[in-house]
C-alpha positions as CSV (number, residue, x, y, z in Angstrom):
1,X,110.8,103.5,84.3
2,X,112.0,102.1,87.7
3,X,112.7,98.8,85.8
4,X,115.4,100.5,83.7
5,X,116.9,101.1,87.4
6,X,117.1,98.0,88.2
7,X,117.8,96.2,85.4
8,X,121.0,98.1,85.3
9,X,121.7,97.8,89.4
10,X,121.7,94.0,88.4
11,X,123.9,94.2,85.7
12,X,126.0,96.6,88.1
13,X,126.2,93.4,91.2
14,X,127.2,91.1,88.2
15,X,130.4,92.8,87.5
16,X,131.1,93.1,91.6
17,X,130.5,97.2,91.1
18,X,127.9,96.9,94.2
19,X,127.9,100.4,95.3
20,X,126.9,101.6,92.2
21,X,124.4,98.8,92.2
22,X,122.9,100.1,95.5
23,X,122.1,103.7,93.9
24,X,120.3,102.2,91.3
25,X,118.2,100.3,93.2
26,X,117.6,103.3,95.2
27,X,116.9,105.6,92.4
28,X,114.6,102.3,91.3
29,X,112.8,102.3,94.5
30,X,112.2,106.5,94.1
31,X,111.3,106.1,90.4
32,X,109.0,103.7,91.7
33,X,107.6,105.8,93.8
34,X,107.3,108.7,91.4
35,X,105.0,106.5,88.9
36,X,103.0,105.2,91.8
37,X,101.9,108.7,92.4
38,X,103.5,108.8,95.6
39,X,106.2,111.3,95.5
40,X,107.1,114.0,92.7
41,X,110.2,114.2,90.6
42,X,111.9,116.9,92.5
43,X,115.6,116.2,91.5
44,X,117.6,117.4,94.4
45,X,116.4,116.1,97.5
46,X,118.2,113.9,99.8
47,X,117.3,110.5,100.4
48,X,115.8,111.7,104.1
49,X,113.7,114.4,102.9
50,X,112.0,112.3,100.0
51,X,111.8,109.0,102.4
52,X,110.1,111.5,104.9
53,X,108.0,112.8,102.2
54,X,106.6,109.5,101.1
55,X,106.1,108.4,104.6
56,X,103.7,111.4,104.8
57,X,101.8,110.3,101.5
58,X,102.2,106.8,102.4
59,X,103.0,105.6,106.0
60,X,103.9,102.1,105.3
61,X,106.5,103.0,102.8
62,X,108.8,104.5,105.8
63,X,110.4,101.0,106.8
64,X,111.3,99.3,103.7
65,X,112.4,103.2,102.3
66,X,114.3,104.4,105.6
67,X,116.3,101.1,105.6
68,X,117.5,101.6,102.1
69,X,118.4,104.8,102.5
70,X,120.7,104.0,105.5
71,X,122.3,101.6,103.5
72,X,122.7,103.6,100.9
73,X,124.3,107.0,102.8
74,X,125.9,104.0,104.7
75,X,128.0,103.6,101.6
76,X,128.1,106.4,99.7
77,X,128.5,109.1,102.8
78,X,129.9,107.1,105.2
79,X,132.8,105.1,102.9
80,X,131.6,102.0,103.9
81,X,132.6,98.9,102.1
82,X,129.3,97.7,100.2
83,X,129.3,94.2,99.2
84,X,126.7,91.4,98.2
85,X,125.4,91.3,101.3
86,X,124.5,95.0,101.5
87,X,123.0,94.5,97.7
88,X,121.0,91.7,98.7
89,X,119.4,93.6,101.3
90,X,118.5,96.6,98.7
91,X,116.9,93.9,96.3
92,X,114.8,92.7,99.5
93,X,113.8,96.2,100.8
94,X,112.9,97.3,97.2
95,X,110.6,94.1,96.8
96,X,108.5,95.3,100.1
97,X,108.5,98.5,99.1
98,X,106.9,97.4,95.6
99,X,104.8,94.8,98.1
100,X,103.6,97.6,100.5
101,X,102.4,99.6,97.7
102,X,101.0,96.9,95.7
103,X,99.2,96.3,99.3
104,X,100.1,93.0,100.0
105,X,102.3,93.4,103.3
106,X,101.7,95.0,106.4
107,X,104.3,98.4,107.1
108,X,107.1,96.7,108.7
109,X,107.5,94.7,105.8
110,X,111.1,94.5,104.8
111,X,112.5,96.7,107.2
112,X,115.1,95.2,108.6
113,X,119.0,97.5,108.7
């Protein structure tokens, strides 16, 4: 469940390991997609392709998705530092995602790079 992602991303940003604490809270936000019926498990994909493919199912998920999936190729492609700031951001863009598709906030909630 997406909460097993998370839970560990936090225990991840306790011990100062923030990178790997952003790919959980990624692979959170896509597990939370998955249950939601959104997307498919389709292991494999690249953080475009599924954000694009939710954005079909699901316009309003593009904003808080895209912005944590810059982040996240940010630091894992482009071997940039990732820090608390960066993981506060995910934890912010993962709560509007879970808003948008709970719908209680308008698309451009969260979305903010």
């Amino acid at each position: 469940p997406a909460v097993t992602f998370v839970d560990l991303a936090d225990r991840l940003a306790a011990e100062g390991r923030y990178a790997e604490a952003i790919r959980e809270r990624l692979r959170g936000m896509v597990r939370e997609l998955i249950e939601r019926g959104v997307l498919e498990h389709r292991p494999g994909w690249t953080v475009t392709e599924l954000a694009a493919a939710a954005a079909i199912r699901r316009p309003a998920v593009a904003d808080p998705l895209g912005a944590a999936g810059t982040i996240f190729s940010d630091i894992w492609y482009g071997d940039r530092p990732a820090g608390a700031e960066q993981d506060n951001r995910m934890r912010e863009l993962a709560r509007g995602l879970t808003a948008v598709l709970a719908g209680r906030e308008p698309a451009t909630a969260g979305a903010r790079a």
